[in-house]
C-alpha positions, 0 to 999 in steps of 0.5 A: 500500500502507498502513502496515498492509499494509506492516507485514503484509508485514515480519512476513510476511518476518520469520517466512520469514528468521529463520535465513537469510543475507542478501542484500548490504545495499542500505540505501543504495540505499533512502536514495538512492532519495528524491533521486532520485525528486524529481529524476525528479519534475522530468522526468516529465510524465505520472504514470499508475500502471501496473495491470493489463497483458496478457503479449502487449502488452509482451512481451520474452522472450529467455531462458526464466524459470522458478523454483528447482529445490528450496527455496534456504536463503537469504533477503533482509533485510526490505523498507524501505517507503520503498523498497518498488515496488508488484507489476504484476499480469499475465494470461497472454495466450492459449497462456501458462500461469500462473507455478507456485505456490511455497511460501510462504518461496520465494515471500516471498523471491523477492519480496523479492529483486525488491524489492532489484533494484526498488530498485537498478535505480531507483538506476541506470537514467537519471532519465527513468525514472520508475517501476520496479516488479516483475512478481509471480509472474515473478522475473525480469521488471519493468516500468519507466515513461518519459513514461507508457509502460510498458517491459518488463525482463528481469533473468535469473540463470539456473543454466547450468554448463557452457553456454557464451554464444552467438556475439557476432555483428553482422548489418547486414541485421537491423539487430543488433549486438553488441560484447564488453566487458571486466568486472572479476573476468577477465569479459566482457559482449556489448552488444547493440542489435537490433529487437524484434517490429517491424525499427523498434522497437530493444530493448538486452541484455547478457549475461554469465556469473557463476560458474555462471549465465547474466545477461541484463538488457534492456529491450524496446520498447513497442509502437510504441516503442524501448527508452529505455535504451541498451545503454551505460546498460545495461552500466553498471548490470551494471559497478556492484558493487551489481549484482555483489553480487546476482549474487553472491547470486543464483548462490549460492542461485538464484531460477531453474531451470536452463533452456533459453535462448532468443535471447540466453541 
């Protein structure tokens, strides 16, 4: 993206967010992100830009995504561009229908509120990630990049009052376990590690409860390879306060519909 059309972007976000209460200000994260990436830069061998990829080749769908029942009053702040993650466009594979059209304030904030977890996701997952960018049009889908292959991530804030989490249950003849853990604020999160599409591809999940939604962050094989984050670096993303504080935002002013969960929802 070049600086007009970056610039075209803020204004864009400008006119959408003018009377609208932010989301937590993750400026430090933007500040933090040049350190980082050079560090990444250090490790990454291969630097291919992720396009243009199908659904069916790197799907990882354990929760039904959707997008806001009615007009949420809320907006995040304006992207910086030094922290801005360039949208991965994906076609619908055969059977799959295209994302729903939103309004435009909507759309502008669901993108923005991908922007924020874009960057901090950059912030906390392990350097050997060397790229994390958004898919457009799926709020809770990203896709991130580790010595060239591309991984799909789930981040889903789902509005789920009075639904309660799935059994945390480990089956050794499916190779699948899972283990609950104690989160600040009287909360628990079940740590899961189980196959995904092949028994020798692993994904990682966990998933927890935020006041009235459901959160799922995972991250799924490629196709013939595990996940490159563990479920422990996962947990730590979701014990981080950056990370709270969205849930925090998302809970309030939801960037989903409320649905019916699917695997680990």
């Amino acid at each position: 993206m070049d600086d007009i059309d970056v610039m075209m972007l803020r204004r864009a976000m400008d006119r959408t967010t003018d009377e609208l209460p932010p989301l937590p200000d993750l400026t430090p994260v933007a500040v933090r992100l040049g350190r980082k990436r050079r560090a990444r830069a250090r490790i990454a061998t291969v630097g291919g830009v992720f396009g243009t990829v199908t659904a069916a080749t790197l799907g990882f769908s354990l929760l039904s995504g959707g997008d806001p029942g009615g007009a949420a009053p809320a907006a995040p702040p304006a992207v910086f561009p030094s922290a801005y993650h360039t949208p991965v466009q994906i076609r619908p594979s055969p059977g799959q229908t295209a994302p729903e059209k939103l309004p435009e304030g909507e759309r502008t904030r669901q993108d923005q509120f991908q922007q924020q977890v874009s960057a901090l996701l950059d912030e906390l997952l392990p350097a050997s990630v060397t790229d994390i960018r958004p898919v457009a049009g799926e709020v809770s889908d990203y896709r991130i990049t580790v010595d060239g292959t591309a991984f799909p991530v789930k981040l889903s804030i789902r509005p789920a009052e009075g639904e309660r989490l799935q059994d945390c249950l480990n089956s050794p003849q499916k190779k699948t376990t899972c283990e609950v853990v104690d989160l600040e604020g009287d909360r628990t999160a079940q740590v899961w590690a189980m196959p995904v599409n092949k028994t020798e591809t692993r994904g990682a999940m966990v998933v927890t409860a935020y006041g009235r939604s459901h959160v799922l962050l995972s991250v799924g094989p490629s196709e013939n390879v595990s996940a490159p984050v563990t479920p422990a670096q996962l947990l730590a993303v979701v014990r981080d306060q950056r990370f709270t504080e969205l849930l925090h935002y998302a809970d309030e002013y939801p960037v989903q519909r409320k649905g019916e969960p699917v695997g680990g929802g």
